[in-house]
C-alpha positions in Angstrom: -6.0 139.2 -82.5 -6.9 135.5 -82.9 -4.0 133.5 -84.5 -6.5 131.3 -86.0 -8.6 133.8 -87.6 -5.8 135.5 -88.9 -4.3 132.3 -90.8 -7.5 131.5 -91.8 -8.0 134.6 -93.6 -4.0 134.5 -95.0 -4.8 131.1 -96.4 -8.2 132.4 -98.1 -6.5 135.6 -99.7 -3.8 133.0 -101.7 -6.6 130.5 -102.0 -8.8 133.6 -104.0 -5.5 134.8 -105.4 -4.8 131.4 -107.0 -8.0 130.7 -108.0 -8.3 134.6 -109.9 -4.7 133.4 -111.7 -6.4 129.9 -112.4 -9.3 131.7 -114.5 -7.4 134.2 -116.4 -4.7 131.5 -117.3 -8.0 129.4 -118.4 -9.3 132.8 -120.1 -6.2 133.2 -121.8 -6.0 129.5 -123.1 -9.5 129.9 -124.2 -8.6 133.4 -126.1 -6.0 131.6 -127.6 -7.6 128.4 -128.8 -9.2 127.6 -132.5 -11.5 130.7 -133.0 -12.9 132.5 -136.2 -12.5 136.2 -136.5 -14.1 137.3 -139.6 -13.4 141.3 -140.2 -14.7 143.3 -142.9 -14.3 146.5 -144.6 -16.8 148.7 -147.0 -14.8 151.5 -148.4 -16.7 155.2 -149.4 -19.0 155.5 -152.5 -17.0 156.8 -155.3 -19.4 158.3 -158.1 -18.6 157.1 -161.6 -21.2 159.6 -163.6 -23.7 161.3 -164.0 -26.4 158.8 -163.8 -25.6 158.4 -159.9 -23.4 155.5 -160.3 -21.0 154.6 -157.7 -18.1 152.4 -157.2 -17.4 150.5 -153.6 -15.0 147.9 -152.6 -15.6 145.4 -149.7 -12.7 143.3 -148.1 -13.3 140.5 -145.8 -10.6 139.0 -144.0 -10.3 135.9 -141.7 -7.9 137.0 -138.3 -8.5 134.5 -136.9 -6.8 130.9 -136.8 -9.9 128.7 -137.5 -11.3 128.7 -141.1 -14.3 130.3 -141.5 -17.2 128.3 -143.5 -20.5 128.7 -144.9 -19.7 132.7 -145.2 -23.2 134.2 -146.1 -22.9 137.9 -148.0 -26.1 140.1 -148.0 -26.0 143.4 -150.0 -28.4 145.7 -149.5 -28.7 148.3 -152.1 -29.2 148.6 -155.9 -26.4 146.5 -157.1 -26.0 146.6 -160.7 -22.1 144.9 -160.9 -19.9 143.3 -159.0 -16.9 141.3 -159.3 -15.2 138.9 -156.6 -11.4 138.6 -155.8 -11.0 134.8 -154.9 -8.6 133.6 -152.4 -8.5 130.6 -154.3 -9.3 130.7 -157.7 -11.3 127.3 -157.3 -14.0 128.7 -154.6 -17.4 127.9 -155.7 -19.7 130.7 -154.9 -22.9 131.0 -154.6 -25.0 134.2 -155.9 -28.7 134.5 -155.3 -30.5 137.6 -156.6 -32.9 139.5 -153.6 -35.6 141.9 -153.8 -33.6 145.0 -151.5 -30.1 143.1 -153.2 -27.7 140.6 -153.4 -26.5 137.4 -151.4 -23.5 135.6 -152.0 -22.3 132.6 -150.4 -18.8 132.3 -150.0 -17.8 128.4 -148.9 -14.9 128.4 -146.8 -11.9 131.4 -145.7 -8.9 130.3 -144.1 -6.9 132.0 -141.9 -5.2 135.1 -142.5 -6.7 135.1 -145.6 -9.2 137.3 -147.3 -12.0 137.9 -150.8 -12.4 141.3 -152.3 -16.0 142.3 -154.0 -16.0 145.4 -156.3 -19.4 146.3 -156.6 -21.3 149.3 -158.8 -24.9 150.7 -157.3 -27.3 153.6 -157.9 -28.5 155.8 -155.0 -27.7 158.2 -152.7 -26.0 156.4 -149.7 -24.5 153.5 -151.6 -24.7 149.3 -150.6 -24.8 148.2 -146.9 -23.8 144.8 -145.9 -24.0 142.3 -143.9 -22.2 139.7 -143.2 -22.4 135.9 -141.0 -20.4 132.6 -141.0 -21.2 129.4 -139.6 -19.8 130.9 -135.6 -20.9 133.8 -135.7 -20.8 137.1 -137.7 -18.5 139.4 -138.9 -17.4 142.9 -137.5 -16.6 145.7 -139.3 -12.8 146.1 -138.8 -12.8 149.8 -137.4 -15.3 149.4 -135.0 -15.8 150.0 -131.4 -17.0 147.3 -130.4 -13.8 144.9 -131.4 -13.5 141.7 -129.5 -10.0 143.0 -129.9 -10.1 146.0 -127.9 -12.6 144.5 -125.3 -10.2 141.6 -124.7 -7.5 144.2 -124.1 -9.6 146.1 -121.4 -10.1 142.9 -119.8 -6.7 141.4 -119.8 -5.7 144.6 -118.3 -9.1 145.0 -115.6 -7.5 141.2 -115.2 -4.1 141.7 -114.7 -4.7 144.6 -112.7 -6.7 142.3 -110.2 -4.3 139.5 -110.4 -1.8 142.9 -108.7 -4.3 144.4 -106.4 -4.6 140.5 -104.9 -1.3 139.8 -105.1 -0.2 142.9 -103.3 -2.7 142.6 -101.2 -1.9 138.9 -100.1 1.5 140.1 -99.6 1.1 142.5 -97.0 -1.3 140.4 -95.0 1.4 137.7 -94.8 3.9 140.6 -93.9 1.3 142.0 -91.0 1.0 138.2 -90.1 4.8 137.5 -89.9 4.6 140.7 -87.8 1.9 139.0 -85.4 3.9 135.4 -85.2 6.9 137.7 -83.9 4.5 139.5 -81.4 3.3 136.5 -80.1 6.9 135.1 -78.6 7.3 137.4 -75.8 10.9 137.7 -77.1 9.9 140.1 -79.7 7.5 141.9 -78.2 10.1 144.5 -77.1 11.2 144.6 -81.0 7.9 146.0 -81.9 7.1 147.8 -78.9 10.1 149.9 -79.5 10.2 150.0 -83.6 8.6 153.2 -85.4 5.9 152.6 -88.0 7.0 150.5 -91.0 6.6 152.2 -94.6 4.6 149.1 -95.6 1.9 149.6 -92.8 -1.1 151.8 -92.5 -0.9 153.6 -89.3 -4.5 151.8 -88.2 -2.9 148.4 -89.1 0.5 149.6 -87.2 -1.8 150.2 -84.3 -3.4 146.7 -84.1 0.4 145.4 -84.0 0.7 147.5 -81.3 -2.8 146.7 -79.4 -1.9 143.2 -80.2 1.4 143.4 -78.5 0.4 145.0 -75.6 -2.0 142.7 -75.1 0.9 139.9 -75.0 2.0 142.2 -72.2 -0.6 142.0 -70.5 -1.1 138.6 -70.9 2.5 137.9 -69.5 1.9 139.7 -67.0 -1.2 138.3 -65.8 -0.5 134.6 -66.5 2.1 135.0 -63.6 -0.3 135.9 -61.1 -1.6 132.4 -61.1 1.8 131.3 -59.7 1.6 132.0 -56.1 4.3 129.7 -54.9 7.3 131.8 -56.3 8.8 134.8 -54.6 6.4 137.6 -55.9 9.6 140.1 -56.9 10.7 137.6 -59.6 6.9 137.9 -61.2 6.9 140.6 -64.3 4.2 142.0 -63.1 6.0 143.2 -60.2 9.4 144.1 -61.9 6.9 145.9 -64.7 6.3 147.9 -61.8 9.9 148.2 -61.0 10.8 149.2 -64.5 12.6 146.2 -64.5 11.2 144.0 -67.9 9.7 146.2 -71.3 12.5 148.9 -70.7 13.2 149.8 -73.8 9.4 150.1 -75.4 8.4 152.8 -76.5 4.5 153.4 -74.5 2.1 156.5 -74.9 0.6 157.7 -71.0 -2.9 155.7 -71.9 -1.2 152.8 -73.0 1.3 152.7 -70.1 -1.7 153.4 -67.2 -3.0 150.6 -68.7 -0.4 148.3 -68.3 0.5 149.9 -64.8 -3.3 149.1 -63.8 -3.2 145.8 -65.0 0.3 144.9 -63.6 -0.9 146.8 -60.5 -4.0 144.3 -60.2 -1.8 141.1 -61.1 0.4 141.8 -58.0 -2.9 142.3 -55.7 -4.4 139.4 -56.9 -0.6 137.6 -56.6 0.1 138.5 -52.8 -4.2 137.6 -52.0 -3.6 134.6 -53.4 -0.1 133.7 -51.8 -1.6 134.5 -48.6 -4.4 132.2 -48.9 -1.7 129.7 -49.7 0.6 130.0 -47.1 2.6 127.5 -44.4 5.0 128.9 -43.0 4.0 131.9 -41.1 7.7 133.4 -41.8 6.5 133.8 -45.7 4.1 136.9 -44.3 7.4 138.7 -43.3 8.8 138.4 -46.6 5.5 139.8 -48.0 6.0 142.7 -45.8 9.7 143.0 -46.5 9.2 144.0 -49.8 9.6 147.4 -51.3 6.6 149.1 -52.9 7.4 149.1 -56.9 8.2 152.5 -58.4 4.8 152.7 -60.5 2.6 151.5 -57.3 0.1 154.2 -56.1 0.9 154.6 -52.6 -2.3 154.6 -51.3 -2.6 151.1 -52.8 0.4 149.8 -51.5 -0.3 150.9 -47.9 -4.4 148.8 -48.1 -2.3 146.1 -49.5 0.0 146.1 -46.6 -2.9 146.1 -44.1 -4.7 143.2 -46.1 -1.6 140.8 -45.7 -1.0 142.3 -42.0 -4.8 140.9 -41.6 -4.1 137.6 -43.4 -1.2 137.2 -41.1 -2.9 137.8 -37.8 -5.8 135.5 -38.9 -3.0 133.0 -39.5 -1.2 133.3 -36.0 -4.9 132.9 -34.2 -6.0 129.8 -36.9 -2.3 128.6 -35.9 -3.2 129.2 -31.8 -6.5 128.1 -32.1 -5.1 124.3 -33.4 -1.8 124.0 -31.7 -2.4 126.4 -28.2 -1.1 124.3 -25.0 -2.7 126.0 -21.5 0.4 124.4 -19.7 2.9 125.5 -22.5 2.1 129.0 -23.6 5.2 130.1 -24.7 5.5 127.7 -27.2 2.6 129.5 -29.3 2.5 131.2 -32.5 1.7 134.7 -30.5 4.6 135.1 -28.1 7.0 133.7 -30.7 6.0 136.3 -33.3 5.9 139.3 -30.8 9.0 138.3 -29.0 11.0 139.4 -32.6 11.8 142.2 -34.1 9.3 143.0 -36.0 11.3 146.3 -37.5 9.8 145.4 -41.2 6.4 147.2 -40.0 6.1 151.2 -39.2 5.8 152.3 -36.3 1.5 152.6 -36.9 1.2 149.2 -38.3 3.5 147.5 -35.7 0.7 149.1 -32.8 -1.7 148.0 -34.7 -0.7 144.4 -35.3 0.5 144.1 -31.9 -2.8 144.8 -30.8 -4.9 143.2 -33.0 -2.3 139.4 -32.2 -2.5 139.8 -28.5 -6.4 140.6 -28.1 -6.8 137.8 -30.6 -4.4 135.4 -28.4 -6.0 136.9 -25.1 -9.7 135.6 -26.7 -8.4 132.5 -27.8 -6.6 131.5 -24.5 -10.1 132.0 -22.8 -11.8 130.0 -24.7 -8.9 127.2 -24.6 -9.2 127.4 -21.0 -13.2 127.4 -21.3 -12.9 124.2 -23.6 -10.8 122.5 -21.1 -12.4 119.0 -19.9 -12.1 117.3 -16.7 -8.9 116.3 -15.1 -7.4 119.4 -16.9 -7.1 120.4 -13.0 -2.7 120.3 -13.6 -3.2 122.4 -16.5 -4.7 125.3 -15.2 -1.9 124.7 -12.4 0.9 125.0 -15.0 -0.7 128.2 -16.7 -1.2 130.3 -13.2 2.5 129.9 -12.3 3.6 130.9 -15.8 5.3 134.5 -15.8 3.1 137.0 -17.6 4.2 137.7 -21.1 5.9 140.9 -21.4 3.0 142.1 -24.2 0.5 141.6 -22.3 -1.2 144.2 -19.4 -0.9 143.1 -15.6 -5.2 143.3 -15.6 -5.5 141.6 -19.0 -3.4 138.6 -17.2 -5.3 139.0 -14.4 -8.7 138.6 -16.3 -6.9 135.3 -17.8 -6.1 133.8 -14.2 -9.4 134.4 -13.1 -10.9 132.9 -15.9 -8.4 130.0 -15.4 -9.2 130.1 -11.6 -13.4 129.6 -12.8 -13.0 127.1 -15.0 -10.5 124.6 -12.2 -13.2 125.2 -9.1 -16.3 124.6 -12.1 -13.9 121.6 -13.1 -13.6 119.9 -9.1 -17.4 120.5 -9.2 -18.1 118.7 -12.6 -16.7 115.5 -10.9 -18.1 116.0 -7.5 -21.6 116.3 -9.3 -20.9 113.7 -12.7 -19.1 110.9 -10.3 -20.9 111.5 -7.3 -17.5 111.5 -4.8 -16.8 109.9 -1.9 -16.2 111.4 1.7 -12.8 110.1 1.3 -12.4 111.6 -2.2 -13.5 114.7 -0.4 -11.0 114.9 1.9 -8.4 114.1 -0.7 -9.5 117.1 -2.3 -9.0 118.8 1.1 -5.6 117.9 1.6 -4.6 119.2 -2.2 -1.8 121.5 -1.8 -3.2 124.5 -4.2 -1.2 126.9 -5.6 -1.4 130.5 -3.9 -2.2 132.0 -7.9 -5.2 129.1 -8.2 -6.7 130.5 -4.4 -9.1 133.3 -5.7 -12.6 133.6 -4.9 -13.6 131.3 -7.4 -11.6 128.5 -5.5 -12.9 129.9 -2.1 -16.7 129.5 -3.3 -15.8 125.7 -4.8 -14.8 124.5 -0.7 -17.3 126.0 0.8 -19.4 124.2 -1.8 -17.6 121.1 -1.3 -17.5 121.6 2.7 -21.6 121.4 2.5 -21.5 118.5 0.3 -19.1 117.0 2.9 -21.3 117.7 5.6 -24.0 115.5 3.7 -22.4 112.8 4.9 -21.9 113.7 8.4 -25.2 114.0 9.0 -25.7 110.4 7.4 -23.7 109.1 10.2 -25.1 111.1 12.8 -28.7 110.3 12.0 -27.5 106.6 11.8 -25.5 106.9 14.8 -27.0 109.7 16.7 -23.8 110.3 18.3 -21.5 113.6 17.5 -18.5 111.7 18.9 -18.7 109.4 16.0 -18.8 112.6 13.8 -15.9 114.0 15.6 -14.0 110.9 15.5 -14.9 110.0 12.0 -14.8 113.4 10.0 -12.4 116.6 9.8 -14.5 118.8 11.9 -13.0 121.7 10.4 -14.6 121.2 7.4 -17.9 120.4 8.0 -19.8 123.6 7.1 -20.6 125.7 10.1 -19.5 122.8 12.5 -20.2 125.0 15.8 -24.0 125.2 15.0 -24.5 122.0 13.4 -22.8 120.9 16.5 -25.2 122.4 18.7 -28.3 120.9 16.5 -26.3 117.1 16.8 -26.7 118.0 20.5 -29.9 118.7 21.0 -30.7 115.9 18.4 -28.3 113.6 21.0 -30.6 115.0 24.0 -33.5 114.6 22.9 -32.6 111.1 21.8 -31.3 110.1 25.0 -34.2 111.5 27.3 -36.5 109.9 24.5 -34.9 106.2 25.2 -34.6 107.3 29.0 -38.1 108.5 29.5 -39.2 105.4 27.8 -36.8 102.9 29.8 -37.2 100.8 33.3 -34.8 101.6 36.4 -32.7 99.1 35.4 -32.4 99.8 31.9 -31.4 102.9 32.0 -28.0 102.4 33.3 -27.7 100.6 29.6 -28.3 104.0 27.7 -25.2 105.9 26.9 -25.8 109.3 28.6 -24.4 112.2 26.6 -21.7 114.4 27.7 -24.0 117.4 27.5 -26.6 116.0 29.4 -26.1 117.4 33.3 -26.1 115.6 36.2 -29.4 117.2 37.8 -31.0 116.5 34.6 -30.1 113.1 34.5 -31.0 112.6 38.3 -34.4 114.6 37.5 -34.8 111.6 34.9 -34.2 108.7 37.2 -36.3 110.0 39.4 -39.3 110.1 37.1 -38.9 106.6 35.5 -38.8 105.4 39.4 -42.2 107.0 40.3 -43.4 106.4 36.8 -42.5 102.5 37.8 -44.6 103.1 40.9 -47.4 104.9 39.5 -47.8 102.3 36.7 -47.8 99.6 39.7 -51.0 101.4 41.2 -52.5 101.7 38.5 -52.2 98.3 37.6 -53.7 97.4 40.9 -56.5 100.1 40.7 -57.2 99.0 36.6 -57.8 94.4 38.5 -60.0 95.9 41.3 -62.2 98.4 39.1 -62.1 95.0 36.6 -63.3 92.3 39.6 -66.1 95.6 40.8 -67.6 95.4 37.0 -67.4 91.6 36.6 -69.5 91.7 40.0 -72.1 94.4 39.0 -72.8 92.6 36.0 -73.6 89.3 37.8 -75.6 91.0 40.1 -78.1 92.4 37.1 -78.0 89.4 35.9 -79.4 87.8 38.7 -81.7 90.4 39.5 -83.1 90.2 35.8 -83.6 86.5 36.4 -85.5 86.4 39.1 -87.6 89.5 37.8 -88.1 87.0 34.9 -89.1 83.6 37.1 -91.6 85.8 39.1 -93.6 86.8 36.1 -92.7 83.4 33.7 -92.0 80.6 36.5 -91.6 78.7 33.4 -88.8 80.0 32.2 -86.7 78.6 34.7 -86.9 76.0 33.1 -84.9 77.0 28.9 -81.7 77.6 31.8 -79.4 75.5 31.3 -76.8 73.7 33.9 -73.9 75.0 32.3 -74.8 78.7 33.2 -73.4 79.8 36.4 -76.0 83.3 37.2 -76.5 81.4 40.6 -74.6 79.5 42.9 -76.0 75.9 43.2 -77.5 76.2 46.5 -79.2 80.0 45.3 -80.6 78.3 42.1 -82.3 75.3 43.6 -84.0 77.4 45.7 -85.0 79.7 42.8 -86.5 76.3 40.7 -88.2 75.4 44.2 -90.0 78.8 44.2 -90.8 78.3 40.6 -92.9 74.9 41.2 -94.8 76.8 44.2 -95.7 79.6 41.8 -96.5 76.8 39.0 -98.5 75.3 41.7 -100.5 78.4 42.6 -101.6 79.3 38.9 -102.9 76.1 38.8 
């Protein structure tokens, strides 16, 4: 019930209850106040004679405490006498004579006081009258319409609303007083457990009751928002316990209810504690605690399993930050699972056992898969640390190889990123590795490195083309597949050394380094042929000037021969020759320009 509404509606039920007082005190004053009531009475006929004559008296009478004036008299009938009673003898009154009677006019009639008129008519049914005053009118005395006996109906009606109100106002306070108590937690037991109160309805003892119970549940809900207290001092776990509320009195609906509710509070409570938590050792208390009387079982047990999953998700979150590869034991995972953990059953303990270590097993692979260069000493450290007594020989075994992966791919990150040295390579050869680091993977990583090392012995040899600088200059023994390389640096040397030999003079050659493969026949068989090559070059020389001086000749010897052909048929021409050319000897072309004028001579 809202508190609010409630006094709201108090405070309007006095408010109308005042106000209702307020009028009939006001009606009352004005009842009371300076009013004319003029009352009258007309007695029976009484019949005088035989002529039909008849007698009547009429009485009016001022009841009221205001004077009445200006009292007009009409009588209707066939008045023959009449005679008035004064109340004071001094009263002027008026008579005026009417066609159906009489009117008289009576001037003023103070309280209490009253006329009298004795009157004598004819006819069957007598004088009627009426009767007015300056306020109003007059009322016969005996009739049913009295002012007198309305205003008792209505002080009664009144005074029976100003009750009703009253009693009415009365109880709603009481039934409110009864909500102010149920709203202190304090009391709420003192209704819970009181029978229905005479004064109540049993529908309005009910809404107590609802209302109460809904204080209940309200304590016991407004708990549940305080996750940083132990959950077994929250009263929605000791309402489960049977521990707070003893003494109400509860029907079976209103008590599931309250179990359903409490029930939810400590769900929502231990969720909400979880999400919360530190210090990994507050998931043990969770799980030392006793299931509450009034907790279904079945319940209890998914709730177990929800803050067993909370707590491995907060070992692995806890691995996953603070996990060392060279300092396993100091994890979350073999601290936890090297207690006892005798607060879980003997299915929940398999279960969480298994569920931590595959957890710890996936994040230790990817620690190790994270892991950047020069983590080399690491991976060291975690191969020579004993296997956990949790964890399988070939579930450790699929670790170390993973660990064994990631420290070859590691060398070979900064062989490829910093582009090592042949002396950085044989550092790496001269690393004492751990027997639990030399797998496969490790294996695959030196013969990879021993090709790459071989690189540069073939950048001396083809510099150098000499294996004796290789052998003197590199570890042999891990060059890759030294005895065939060595044969190709061989053959290379050979061919070298027969290329410069071939290509060298007798005396030169005793300048070439002659390899230590190369035999002695062989290098005799090669002397030998640069000698006669020497002398076969020498003859050809000689052949190459004498087949030059025969063409030098042959040409000359055209050229003569076309000269003369050319001064036999144009003697003239002898004559564009210049002395500089040298076709002829001196003594040969004289003659030729002496043959020339005899020719010259003849054409003539």
């Amino acid at each position: 019930m809202n508190e609010k509404n409630n006094t709201k509606s108090l405070i309007v039920g006095w408010v109308i209850t005042l106000i209702i007082t307020l009028i009939g005190a006001y009606f009352a004053f004005y009842i009371s106040r300076s009013t004319v009531d003029l009352k009258y009475t007309l007695s029976e006929r009484i019949v005088i004679n035989t002529q039909g004559e008849s007698v009547q008296q009429l009485e009016i009478k001022n009841l009221g405490n205001a004077s009445a004036e200006k009292i007009v008299i009409n009588l209707i009938g066939d008045i023959k006498t009449h005679s008035i009673t004064k109340n004071v003898e001094n009263d002027e009154v008026q008579e005026f004579s009417k066609t159906d009677g009489l009117q008289i006019v009576y001037p003023e009639l103070p309280p209490q006081s009253s006329i009298k008129i004795a009157l004598t008519s004819t006819g069957r049914d007598g004088s009627k009258v009426s009767i007015s005053h300056s306020k109003g009118v007059a009322s016969e005395a005996l009739s049913s319409s009295s002012p007198s006996i309305i205003g008792i109906i209505l002080a009664i009606i009144y005074f029976f609303m100003i009750g009703f109100y009253i009693w009415f106002n009365i109880k709603n306070t009481f039934i409110f007083i009864w909500f102010r108590r149920v709203m202190s937690k304090y009391n709420i037991e003192k209704v819970l457990e009181r029978p229905l109160p005479p004064v109540f309805l049993k529908k309005e003892w009910n809404d107590i009751r609802e209302f109460a119970l809904q204080q209940v549940s309200v304590e016991i809900i407004d708990e549940a928002d305080e996750p940083f207290f132990p959950v077994a001092s929250k009263n929605c776990f000791k309402f489960l316990e049977e521990k707070v509320f003893v003494n109400c009195v509860f029907s079976d609906e209103e008590k599931m209810k309250l179990v359903k509710t409490a029930q939810e509070s400590v769900e929502l409570l231990i969720h909400m504690k979880c999400d919360k938590i530190y210090n990994l050792s507050e998931f043990k208390d969770l799980l030392k605690l006793d299931k509450p009387k009034l907790f279904l079982e079945e319940n209890w047990s998914s709730l177990r399993d929800e803050v067993i999953t909370f707590y491995c998700r907060a070992i692995t979150r806890n691995d996953s930050m603070y996990l060392k590869i060279s300092k396993i034991d100091d994890c979350e995972t073999i601290k936890v699972l090297s207690c006892n953990l005798d607060f879980l059953d003997e299915g929940e303990h398999t279960n969480f056992t298994k569920t931590v270590k595959d957890n710890f097993l996936r994040t230790l692979k990817q620690e190790i898969h994270n892991l950047q260069p020069y983590s080399q000493k690491d991976i060291e450290a975690l191969c020579q640390t004993p296997k956990p007594p949790f964890i399988l020989q070939h579930e450790w075994d699929e670790v170390i190889a993973v660990a064994r992966q990631k420290f070859a791919l590691l060398n070979l990150q900064e062989m490829s990123t910093w582009s090592m040295s042949k002396k950085e390579c044989e550092e790496i050869f001269a690393l004492v590795i751990p027997q639990s680091l030399q797998g496969k993977e490790w294996i695959k990583f030196v013969a990879l490195l021993e090709k790459y090392y071989s690189v540069f012995a073939f950048e001396v040899f083809l510099t150098t083309i000499s294996v004796e600088k290789i052998v003197e200059n590199f570890q042999i023994n891990h060059i890759y597949n030294w005895d065939a390389i060595q044969e190709i640096f061989r053959e290379i040397e050979n061919s070298c050394y027969i290329q410069k030999a071939i290509m060298s003079t007798p005396n030169d050659l005793n300048d070439i380094m002659k390899p230590e493969s190369i035999s002695e026949q062989l290098a005799n068989s090669i002397e030998t042929y640069i000698k006669e090559k020497e002398l076969l070059s020498e003859e050809l020389a000689n052949a190459n000037k004498e087949r030059i001086q025969f063409t030098d000749l042959k040409e000359k010897v055209l050229a003569q021969l076309e000269f003369i052909n050319t001064v036999l048929e144009a003697p003239l021409s002898i004559e564009r020759v210049e002395d500089y050319e040298n076709i002829f000897s001196k003594g040969n072309y004289e003659n030729l320009k002496k043959i020339s004028e005899i020719l010259k001579t003849d054409s003539q």
